[in-house]
C-alpha positions in Angstrom: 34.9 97.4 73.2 31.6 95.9 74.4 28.7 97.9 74.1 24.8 98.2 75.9 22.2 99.9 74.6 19.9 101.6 77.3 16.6 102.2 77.4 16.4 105.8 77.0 18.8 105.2 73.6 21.7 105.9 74.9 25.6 103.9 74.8 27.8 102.4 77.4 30.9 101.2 76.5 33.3 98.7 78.7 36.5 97.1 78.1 35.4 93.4 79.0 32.1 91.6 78.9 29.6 93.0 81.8 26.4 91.7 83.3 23.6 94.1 84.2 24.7 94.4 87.7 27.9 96.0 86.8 26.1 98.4 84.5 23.8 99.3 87.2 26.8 99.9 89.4 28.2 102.3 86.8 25.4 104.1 86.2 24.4 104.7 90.0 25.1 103.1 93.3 21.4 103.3 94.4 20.1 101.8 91.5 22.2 98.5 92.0 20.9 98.5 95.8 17.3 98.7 94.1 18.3 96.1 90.9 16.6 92.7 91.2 16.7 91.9 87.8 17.3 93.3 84.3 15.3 93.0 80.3 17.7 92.1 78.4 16.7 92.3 74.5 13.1 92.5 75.8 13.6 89.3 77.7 13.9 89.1 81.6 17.2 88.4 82.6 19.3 87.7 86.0 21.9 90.7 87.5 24.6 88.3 87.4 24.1 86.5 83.8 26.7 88.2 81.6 25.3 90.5 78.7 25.6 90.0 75.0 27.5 92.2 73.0 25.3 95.1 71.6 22.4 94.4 74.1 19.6 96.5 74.9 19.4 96.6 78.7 16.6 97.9 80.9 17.8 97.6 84.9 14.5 96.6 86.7 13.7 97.3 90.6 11.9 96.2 93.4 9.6 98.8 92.7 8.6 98.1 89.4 5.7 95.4 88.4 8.1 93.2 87.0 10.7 93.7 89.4 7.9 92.8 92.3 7.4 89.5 91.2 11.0 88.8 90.4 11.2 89.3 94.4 8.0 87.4 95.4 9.0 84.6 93.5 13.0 84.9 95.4 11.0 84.4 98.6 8.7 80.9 97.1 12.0 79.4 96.8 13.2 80.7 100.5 10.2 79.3 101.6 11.0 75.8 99.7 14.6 75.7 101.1 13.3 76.5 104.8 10.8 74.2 104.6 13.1 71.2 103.2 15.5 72.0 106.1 12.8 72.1 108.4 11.1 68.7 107.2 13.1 66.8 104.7 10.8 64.5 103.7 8.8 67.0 101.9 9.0 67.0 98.4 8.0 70.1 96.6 6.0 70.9 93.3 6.0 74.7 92.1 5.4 78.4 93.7 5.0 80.9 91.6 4.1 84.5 92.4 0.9 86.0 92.3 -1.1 89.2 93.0 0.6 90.7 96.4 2.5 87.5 97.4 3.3 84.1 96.4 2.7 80.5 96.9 4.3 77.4 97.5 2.6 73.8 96.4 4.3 71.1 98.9 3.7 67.0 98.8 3.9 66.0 103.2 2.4 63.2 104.9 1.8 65.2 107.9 -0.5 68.5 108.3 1.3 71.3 108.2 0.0 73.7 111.2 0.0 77.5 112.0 2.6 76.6 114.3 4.7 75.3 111.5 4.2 78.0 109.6 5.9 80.6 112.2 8.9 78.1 112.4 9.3 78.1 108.5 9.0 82.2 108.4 12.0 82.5 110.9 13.9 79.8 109.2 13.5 81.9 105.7 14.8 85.3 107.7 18.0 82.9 108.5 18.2 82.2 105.0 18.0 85.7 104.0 21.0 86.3 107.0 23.1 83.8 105.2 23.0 85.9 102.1 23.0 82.6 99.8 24.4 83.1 96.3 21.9 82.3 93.8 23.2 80.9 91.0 21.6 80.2 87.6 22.5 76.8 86.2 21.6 74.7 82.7 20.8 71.3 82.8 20.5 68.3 80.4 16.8 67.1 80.3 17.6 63.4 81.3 20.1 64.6 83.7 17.8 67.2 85.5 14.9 64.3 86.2 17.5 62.0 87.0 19.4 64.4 89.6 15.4 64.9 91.3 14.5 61.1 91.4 17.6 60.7 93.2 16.9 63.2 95.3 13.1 61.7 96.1 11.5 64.8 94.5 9.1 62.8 92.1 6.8 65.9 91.2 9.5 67.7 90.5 10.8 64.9 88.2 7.5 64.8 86.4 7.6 68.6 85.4 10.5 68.9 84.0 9.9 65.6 81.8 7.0 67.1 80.3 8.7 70.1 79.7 8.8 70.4 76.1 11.7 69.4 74.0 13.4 72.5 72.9 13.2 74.5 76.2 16.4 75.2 77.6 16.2 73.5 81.4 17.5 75.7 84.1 18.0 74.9 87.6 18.9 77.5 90.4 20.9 76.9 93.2 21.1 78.6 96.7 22.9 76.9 99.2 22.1 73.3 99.4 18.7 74.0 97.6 17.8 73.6 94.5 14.7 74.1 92.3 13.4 74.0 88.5 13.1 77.8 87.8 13.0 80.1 84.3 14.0 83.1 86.7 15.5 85.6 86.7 16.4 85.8 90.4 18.3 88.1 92.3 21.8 87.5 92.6 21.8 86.7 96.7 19.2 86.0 99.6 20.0 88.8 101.1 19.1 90.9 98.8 15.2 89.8 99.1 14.9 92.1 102.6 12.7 91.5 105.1 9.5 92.5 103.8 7.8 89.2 103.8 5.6 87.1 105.6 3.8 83.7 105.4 -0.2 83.9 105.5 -2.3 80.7 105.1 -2.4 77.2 104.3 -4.9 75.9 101.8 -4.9 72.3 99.6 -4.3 72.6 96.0 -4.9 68.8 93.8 -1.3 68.4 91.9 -1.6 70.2 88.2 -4.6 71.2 89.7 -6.5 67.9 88.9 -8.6 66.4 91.3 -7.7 62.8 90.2 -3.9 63.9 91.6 -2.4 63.4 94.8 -3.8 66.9 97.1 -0.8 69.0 97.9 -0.6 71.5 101.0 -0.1 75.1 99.8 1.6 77.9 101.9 0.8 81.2 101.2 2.6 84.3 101.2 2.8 87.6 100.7 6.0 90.2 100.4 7.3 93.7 99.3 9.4 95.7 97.9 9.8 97.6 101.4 8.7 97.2 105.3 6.0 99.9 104.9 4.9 98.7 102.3 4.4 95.3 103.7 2.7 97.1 107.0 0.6 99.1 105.5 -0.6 95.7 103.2 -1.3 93.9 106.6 -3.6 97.1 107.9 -5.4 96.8 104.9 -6.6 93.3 105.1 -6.7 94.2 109.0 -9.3 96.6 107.9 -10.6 94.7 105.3 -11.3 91.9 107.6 -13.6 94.5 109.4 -15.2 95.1 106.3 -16.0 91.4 105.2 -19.4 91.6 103.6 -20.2 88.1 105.0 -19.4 89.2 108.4 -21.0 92.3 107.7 -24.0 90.6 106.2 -24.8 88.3 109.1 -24.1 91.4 111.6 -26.2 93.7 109.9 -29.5 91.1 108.5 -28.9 91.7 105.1 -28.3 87.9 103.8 -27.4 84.5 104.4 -26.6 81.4 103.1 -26.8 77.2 103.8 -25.9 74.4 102.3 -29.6 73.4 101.2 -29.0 76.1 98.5 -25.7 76.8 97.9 -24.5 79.4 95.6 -27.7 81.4 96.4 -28.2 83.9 98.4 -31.1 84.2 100.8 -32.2 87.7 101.2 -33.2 88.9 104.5 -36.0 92.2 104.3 -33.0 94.8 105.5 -30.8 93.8 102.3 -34.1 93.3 100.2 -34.1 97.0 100.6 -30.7 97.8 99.6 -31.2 95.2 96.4 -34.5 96.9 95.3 -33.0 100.2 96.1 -29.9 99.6 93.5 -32.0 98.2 91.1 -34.6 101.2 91.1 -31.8 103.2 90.8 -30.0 101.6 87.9 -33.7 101.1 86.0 -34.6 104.6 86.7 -31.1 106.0 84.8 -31.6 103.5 82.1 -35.1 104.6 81.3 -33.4 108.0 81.0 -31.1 106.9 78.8 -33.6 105.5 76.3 -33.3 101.6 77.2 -36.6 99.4 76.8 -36.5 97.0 79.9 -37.5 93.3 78.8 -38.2 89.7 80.2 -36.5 86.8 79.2 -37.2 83.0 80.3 -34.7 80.9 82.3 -35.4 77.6 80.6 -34.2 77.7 77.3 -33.7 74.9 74.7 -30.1 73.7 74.0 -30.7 73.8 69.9 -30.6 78.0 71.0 -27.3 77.6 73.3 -26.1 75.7 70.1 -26.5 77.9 67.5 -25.2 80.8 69.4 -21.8 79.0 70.4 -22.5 79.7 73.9 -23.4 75.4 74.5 -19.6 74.7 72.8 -18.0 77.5 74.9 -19.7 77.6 77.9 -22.0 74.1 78.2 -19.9 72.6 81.3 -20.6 75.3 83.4 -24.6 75.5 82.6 -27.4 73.5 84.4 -29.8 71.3 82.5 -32.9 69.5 82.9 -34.9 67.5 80.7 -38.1 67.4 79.4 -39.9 65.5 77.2 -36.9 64.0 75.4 -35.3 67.6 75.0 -32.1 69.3 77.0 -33.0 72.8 78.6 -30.7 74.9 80.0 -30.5 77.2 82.8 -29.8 80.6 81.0 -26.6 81.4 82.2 -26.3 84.9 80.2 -29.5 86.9 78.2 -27.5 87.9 75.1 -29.1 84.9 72.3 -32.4 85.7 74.0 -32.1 89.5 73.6 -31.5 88.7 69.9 -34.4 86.5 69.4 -36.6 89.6 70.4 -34.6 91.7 68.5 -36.0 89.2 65.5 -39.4 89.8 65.9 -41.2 91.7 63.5 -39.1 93.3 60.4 -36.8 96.0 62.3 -35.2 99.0 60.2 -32.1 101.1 60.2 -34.7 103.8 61.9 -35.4 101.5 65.0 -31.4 101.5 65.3 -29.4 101.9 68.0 -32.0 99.7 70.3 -31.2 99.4 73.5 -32.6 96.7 75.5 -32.1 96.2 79.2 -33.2 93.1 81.2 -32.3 92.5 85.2 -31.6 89.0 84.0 -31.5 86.0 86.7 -28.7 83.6 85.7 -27.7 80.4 87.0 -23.4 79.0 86.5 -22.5 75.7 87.8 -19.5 77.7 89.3 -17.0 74.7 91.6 -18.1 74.4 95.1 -14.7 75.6 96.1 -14.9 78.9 94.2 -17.9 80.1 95.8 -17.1 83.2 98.0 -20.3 85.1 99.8 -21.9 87.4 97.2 -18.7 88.3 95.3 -19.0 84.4 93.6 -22.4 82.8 93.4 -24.2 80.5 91.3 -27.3 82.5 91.1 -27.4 86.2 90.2 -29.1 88.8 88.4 -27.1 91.0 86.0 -27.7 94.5 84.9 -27.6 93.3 81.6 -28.3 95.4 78.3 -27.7 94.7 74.9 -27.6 97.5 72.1 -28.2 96.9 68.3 -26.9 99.2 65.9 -25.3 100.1 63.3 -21.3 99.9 62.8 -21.2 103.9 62.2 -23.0 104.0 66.0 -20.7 102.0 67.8 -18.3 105.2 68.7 -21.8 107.1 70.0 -22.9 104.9 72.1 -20.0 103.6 73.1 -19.3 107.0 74.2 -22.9 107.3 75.5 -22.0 104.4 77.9 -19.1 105.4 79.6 -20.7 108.5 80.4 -23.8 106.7 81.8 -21.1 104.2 83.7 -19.2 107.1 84.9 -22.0 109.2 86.1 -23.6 105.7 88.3 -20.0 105.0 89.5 -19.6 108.6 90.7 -23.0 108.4 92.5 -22.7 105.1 94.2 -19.1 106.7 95.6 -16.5 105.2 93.1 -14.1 108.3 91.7 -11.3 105.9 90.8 -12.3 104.0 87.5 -9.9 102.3 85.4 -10.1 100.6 82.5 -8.9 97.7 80.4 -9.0 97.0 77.0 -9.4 93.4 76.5 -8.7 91.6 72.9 -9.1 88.1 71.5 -8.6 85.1 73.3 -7.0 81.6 72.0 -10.8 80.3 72.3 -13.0 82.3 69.9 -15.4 82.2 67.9 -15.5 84.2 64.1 -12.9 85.0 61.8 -9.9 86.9 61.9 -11.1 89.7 59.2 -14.2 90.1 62.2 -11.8 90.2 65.3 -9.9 93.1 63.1 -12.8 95.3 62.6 -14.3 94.3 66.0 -11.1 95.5 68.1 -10.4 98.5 65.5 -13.9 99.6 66.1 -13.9 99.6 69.9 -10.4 101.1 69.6 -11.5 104.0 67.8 -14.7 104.2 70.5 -13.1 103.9 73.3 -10.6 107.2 72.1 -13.5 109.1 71.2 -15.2 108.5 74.9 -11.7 109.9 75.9 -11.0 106.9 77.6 -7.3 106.1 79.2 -6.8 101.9 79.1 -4.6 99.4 79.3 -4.1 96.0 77.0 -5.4 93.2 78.9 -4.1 90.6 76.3 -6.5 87.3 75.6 -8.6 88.4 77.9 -11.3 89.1 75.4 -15.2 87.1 75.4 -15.1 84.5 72.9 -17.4 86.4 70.4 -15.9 90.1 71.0 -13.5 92.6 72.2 -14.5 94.3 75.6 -13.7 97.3 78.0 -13.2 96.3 81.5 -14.2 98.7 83.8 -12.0 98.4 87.0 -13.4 100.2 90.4 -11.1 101.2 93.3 -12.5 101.2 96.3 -11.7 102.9 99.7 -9.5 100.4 100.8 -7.6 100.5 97.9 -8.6 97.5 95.8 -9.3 97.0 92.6 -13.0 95.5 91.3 -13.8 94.7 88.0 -17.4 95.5 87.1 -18.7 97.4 84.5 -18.0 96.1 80.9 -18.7 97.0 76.6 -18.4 93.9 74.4 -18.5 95.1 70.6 -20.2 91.8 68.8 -20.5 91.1 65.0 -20.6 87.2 65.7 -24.0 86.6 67.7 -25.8 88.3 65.0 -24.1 86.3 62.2 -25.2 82.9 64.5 -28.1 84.1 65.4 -29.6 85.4 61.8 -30.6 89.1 63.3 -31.0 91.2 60.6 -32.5 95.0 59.6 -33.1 96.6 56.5 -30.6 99.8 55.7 -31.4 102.9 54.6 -30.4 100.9 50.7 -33.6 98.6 51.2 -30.9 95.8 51.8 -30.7 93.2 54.7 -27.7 93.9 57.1 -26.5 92.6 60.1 -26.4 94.9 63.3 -23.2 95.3 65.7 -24.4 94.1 69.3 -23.0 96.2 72.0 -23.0 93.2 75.1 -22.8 96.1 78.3 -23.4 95.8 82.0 -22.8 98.2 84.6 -22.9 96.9 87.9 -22.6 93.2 86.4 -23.3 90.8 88.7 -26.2 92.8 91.7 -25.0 90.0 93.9 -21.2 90.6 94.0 -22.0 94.5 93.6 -23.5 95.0 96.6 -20.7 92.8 98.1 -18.5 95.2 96.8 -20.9 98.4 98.1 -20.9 96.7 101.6 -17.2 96.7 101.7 -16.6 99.6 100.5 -18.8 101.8 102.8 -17.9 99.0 106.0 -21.7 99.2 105.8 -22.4 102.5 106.6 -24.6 102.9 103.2 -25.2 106.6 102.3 -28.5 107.5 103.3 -30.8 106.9 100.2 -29.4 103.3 100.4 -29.7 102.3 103.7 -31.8 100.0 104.7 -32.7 101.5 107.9 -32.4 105.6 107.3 -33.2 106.5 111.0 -34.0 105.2 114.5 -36.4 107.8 116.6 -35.9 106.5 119.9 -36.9 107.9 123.9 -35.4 109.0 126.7 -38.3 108.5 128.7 -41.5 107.3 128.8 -43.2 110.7 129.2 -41.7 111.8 125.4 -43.1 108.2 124.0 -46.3 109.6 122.2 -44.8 112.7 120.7 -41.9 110.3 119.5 -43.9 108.0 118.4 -46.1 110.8 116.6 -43.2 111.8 114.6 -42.1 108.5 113.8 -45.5 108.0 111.8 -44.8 111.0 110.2 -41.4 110.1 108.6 -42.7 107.1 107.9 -45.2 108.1 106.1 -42.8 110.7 104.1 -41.5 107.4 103.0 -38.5 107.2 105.0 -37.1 103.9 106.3 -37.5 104.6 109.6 -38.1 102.3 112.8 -39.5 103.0 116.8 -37.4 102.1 119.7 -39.3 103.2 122.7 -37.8 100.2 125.1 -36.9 100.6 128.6 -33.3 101.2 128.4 -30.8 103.3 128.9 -30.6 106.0 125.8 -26.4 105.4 126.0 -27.4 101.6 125.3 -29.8 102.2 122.4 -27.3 104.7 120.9 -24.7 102.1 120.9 -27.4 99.4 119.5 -28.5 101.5 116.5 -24.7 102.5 115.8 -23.6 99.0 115.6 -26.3 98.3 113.2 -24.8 101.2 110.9 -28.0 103.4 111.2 -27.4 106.9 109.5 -29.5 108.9 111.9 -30.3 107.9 115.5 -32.9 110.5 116.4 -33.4 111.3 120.7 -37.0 112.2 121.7 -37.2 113.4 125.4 -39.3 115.3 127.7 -37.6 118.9 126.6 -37.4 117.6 123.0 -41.4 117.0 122.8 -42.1 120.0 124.6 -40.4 122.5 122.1 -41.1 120.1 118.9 -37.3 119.5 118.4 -35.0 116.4 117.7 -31.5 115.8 119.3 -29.6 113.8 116.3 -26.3 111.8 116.5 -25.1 111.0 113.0 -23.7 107.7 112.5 -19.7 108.0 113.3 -19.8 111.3 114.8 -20.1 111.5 118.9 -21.5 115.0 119.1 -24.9 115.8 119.5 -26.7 118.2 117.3 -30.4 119.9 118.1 -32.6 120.4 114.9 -36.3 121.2 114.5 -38.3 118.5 113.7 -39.6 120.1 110.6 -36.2 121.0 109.4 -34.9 117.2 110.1 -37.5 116.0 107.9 -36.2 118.5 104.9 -33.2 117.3 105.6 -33.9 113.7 105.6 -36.0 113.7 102.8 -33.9 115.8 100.7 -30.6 113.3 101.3 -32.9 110.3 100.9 -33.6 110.7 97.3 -32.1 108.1 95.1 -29.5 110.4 92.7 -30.9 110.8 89.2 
């Protein structure tokens, strides 16, 4: 008899050898319509590749992570086929999936064009009508980069000759195509559906060095479903809307040019929403027993150096010299946190320390990686480091996400995940450090009651970290906030306090931000609210506006006396129509657009329209500057 194991433990037995698709059959005829692939032994493995004896099978769907990218990586090799049958002189490279689609890297003489792409999208529907069998094949090394010379398909070639020797090569076939895949696929075309649909083209350098031929990339994106795919498209529909360039330029916050780029220029509108954050942040911190400091942005190289950071991170720093010696740019404040920190003989009684610094940094971030606020070269980070003891890492680790949760909640983020990142390839310290490092976050992170995920390799090169992941209204994910436990930096670094023995120990530094980068946050911020900031962070609160010119002097009257409550508050007495001003002041996101006319001024009352609502509401001026000031207040 030939047996499977199943996930949940339990046996199926069949007379003959099976594949995963004829288990899935016998188990439920929905589940084989929802099959794309299966884990065979904890490996990924094709429907239609027969099982081992004794296997352990898990039956993956399109619904499942895994499953997902089996599919999105179906339709990269749709796309290949339609577009060799479209232009044959193409050759193609590699299209994997990624995060809600795919991509395909192709080598063509000739542009392709938007037009092009709709041609290729219906040919890959046909494709999907033809129902292809997909067939997994193995190949002889030689024989495989012969077969693709032949064929003209040089890149192609290339890869799998520098595949490494004992890698099994497989090739799959549908139709008259054929590509260099590990798979699993599913076992036909049709099978993908029709939730799919080509986005953007974009050039990509071959192996993604720029010394290499530049390819043409298509784009893509596809689903397990049709809704699903929809409801993707509404949300960069929406989130088009909500582009915090476009939003930026709209609304005066920013700007950029190309005499600086990588910096933002900061127009007096976002200058208030930047000053606004950062009050808000210091204020909590100060609460929270943080000592704010100031670090320099030149800094020697001998310091980048010594902390590891000049090894790791040097390519990405900017320099300038100086009487024969290299300075650097500071692109993070940890090695100069610890050089105060080394000032003066500190105790286990000044422990935990918690130093804070709004720190301006400078990366020599690619020219092509740059994207508005959310990727700069310039920025300021809400940077803290704590020193303390090991026994305080689960206190104030636990400390922190309570501070982090209670910021998040206030600046309207309720959705927080988090991710618990260990060591990378690239690191520096021993392996006996990286075991107590990750143990002791580990044990913090179940204290603070956390939920996380493992976020393998993803750790900094001198410590474990948390990864804070926001969701914002639109549904997407943004990682901000993070807690680095250190025992490295203060080994490099020689920071040192005396314990309560009268000995010399090192501290643990706790590397946290919040926010992270102020730059990208409020990018985030401006998204997320579509620029309607609430009240106490907008840069304009209110508008007090006329009807007429006969209410001008009362209106005006009680615009000097918000303003000098300390609201953000500006005068529009022009001669226009009030429906015109109205629709002004809306489009410029202000919270409160408040009408002045003749009755208005008589009886000492306001007629307010709140931004996004189209009724009209009457209020006592007194009681409307209550109001105001009390929702004006930055949270505490």
């Amino acid at each position: 008899m030939f047996q499977v194991i199943l996930k949940d433990g339990s046996q199926r037995q069949y007379d003959h050898a099976v594949t995963a698709e004829e288990v899935a059959r016998s188990l439920s005829p929905r589940l084989v319509k929802e099959a794309v692939a299966a884990r065979v032994n904890g490996n990924l493995w094709d429907l239609n590749r027969p099982l081992p004896q004794g296997a352990q099978l898990e039956i993956i769907t399109r619904h499942d992570p895994d499953g997902l990218e089996v599919l999105r990586h179906d339709v990269a090799h749709i796309t290949a086929e339609a577009v060799k049958e479209l232009y044959p002189e193409t050759q193609i490279t590699i299209g994997p999936a990624i995060e809600n689609g795919f991509y395909y890297d192709f080598h063509r003489e000739t542009p392709f064009t938007p037009e092009d792409l709709v041609k290729i999208e219906q040919r890959m529907r046909e494709i999907v009508e033809r129902d292809e069998t997909i067939q997994r094949e193995e190949w002889q090394r030689d024989a495989a980069v012969e077969f693709f010379k032949k064929q003209g398909e040089l890149f192609k070639a290339e890869l799998i000759a520098s595949i490494p020797g004992k890698e099994t090569i497989t090739l799959y076939r549908q139709g008259q195509f054929i590509d260099l895949c590990r798979g699993p696929h599913l076992p036909s075309t049709g099978r993908v559906g029709k939730a799919f649909k080509l986005m953007k083209l974009a050039g990509a350098y071959w192996r993604g060095d720029h010394r290499n031929p530049m390819l043409q990339r298509i784009y893509g994106t596809a689903w397990a479903t049709e809704q699903q795919l929809k409801d993707y498209l509404t949300q960069l529909e929406e989130a088009e809307k909500r582009d915090h360039r476009r939003l930026g330029a709209e609304l005066g916050l920013f700007h950029f040019q190309e005499e600086a780029v990588g910096s933002v220029f900061w127009h007096p509108k976002g200058w208030h929403v930047y000053r606004t954050l950062e009050n808000f942040v210091r204020q909590r911190l100060a609460k929270n027993d943080y000592v704010e400091v100031k670090t320099p942005q030149l800094v020697d190289r001998t310091l980048w150096e010594a902390s590891g950071h000049w090894e790791k991170f040097g390519e990405h720093m900017f320099t300038v010299s100086s009487e024969d010696r290299t300075l650097a740019v500071k692109p993070m404040n940890c090695p100069c946190h610890v050089q105060i920190f080394k000032q003066g003989i500190k105790s286990y009684r000044d422990l935990p320390l918690r130093m804070s610094e709004f720190g301006s940094c400078h990366r020599n971030e690619p020219s092509g990686a740059l994207h508005g606020l959310m990727r700069v070269r310039a920025f300021v980070q809400d940077d803290a480091h704590i020193f303390c003891t090991p026994e305080q890492i689960v206190s104030e680790t636990k400390d922190f996400c309570d501070l982090l949760q209670s910021i998040y909640r206030d600046l309207g983020f309720h959705d927080i995940r988090v991710k618990f990142s260990d060591r990378p390839q690239k690191r520096a310290g021993s392996d006996e450090v990286w075991d107590l490092a990750e143990q002791s976050l580990i044990q913090a992170a179940q204290a603070a009651g956390l939920d996380y995920t493992l976020n393998p390799g993803e750790g900094a090169f001198y410590g474990p970290k948390l990864e804070f992941v926001l969701k914002d209204t639109l549904g997407r994910d943004w990682q901000c906030g993070t807690l680095q436990v250190d025992f490295v930096l203060p080994e490099r670094l020689d920071a040192v306090y005396v314990g309560e023995d009268g000995k010399r120990h090192r501290p643990v530094m706790l590397h946290r931000a919040v926010l992270g980068s102020f730059e990208r946050f409020i990018g985030v911020l401006i998204e997320h609210y579509a620029g309607k900031f609430p009240l106490w962070l907008a840069p304009v609160q209110a508008v007090v506006t006329t009807i007429t010119s006969e209410a001008e002097e009362a209106a005006h009257l009680f615009y000097q006396h918000l303003k000098q409550a300390g609201l953000r508050v500006e005068f529009d007495h022009r001669n226009e129509k009030i429906s015109y001003k109205i629709r002004e002041h809306s489009l410029q996101k202000v919270p409160y657009i408040l009408v002045i006319g003749k009755r208005e001024a008589e009886q000492k009352t306001v007629a307010i329209r709140r931004l996004g609502s189209d009724q009209q509401e009457i209020m006592s001026q007194q009681d409307l500057m209550e109001l105001l000031m009390n929702q004006s207040r930055i949270p505490d």
